[in-house]
C-alpha positions as CSV (number, residue, x, y, z in Angstrom):
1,X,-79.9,117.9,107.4
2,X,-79.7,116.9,111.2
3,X,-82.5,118.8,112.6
4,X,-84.9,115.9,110.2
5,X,-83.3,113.5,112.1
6,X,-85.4,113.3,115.2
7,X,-88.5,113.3,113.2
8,X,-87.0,110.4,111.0
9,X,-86.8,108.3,113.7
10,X,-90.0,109.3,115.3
11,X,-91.6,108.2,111.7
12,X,-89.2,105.2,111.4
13,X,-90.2,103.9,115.1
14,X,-94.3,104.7,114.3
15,X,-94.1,102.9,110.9
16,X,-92.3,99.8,112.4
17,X,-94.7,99.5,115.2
18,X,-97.8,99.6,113.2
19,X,-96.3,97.5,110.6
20,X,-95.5,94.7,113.4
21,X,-98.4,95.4,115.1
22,X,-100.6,94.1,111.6
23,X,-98.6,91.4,110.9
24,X,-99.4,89.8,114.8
25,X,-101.7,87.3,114.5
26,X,-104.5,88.4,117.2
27,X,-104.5,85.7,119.7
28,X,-100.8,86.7,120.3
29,X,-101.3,89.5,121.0
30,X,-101.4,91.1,124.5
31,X,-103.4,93.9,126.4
32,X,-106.4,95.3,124.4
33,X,-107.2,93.6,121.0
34,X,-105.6,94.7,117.9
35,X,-107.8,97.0,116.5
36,X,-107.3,99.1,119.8
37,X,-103.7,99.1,119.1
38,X,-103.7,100.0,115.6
39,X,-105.8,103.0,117.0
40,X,-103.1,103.6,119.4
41,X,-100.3,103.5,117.4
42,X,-102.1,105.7,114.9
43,X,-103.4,108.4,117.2
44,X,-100.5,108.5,119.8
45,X,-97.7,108.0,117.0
46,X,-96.4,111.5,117.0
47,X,-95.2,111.7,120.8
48,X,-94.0,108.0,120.6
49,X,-96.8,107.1,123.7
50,X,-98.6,104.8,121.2
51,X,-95.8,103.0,119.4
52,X,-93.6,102.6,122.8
53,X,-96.9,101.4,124.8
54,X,-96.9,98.6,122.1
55,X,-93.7,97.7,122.0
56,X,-93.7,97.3,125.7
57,X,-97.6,96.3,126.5
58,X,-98.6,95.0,123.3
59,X,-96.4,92.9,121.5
60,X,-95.6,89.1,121.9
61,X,-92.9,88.1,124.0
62,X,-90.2,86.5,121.9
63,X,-90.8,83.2,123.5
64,X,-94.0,82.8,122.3
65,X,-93.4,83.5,118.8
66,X,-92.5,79.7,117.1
67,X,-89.2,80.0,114.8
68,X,-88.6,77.4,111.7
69,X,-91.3,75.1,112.7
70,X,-90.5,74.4,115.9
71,X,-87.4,72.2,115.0
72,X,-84.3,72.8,115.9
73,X,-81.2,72.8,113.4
74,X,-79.0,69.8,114.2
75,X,-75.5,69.1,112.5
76,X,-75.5,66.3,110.3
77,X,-73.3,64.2,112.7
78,X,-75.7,64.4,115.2
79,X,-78.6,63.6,113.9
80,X,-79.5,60.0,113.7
81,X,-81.8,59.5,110.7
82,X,-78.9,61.4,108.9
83,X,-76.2,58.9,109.6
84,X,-79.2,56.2,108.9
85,X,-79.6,57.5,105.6
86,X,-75.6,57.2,105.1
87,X,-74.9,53.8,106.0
88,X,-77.9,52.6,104.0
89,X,-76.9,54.3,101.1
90,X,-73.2,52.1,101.7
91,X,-75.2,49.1,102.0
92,X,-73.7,48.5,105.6
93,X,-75.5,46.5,108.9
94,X,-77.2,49.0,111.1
95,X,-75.2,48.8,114.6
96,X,-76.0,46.5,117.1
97,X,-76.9,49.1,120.1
């Protein structure tokens, strides 16, 4: 059962890599266009030069990928319009400040 093991991961790293690289939108991604790196991935898969080269070369940097919208998550007790909603909801005057 171990000696499958190397080619397990060698399939697991080659699926994942082709799998990201199709679900990158094109203008994010880096290098050649993404045709060439399905071709990459796909030819050069079975010595892991293809799916490394686009986990390096190819793929977005994690900054530019946009998470939740672009807003951030703020606790309830710091976010204004939260504590707003709460004191008009108790009927009180909004503060003076």
């Amino acid at each position: 059962m171990l000696r499958y093991l190397p080619f397990l991961l060698i399939l697991a790293l080659w699926i994942y890599a082709f799998v990201d690289c199709l679900n990158t939108p094109e203008k994010e991604v880096r290098g050649l266009p993404k045709i060439a790196w399905v071709f990459v991935i796909l030819l050069f898969g079975e010595v892991l030069i293809g799916p490394v080269a686009w986990l390096i070369a190819g793929r977005p940097r994690a900054a530019a990928r946009p998470r939740g919208g672009g807003r951030q998550w703020v606790a309830p007790d710091d976010n204004p319009e939260f504590l707003k909603s709460l004191r008009r909801d108790q009927g009180d005057p909004p503060p003076a400040g």
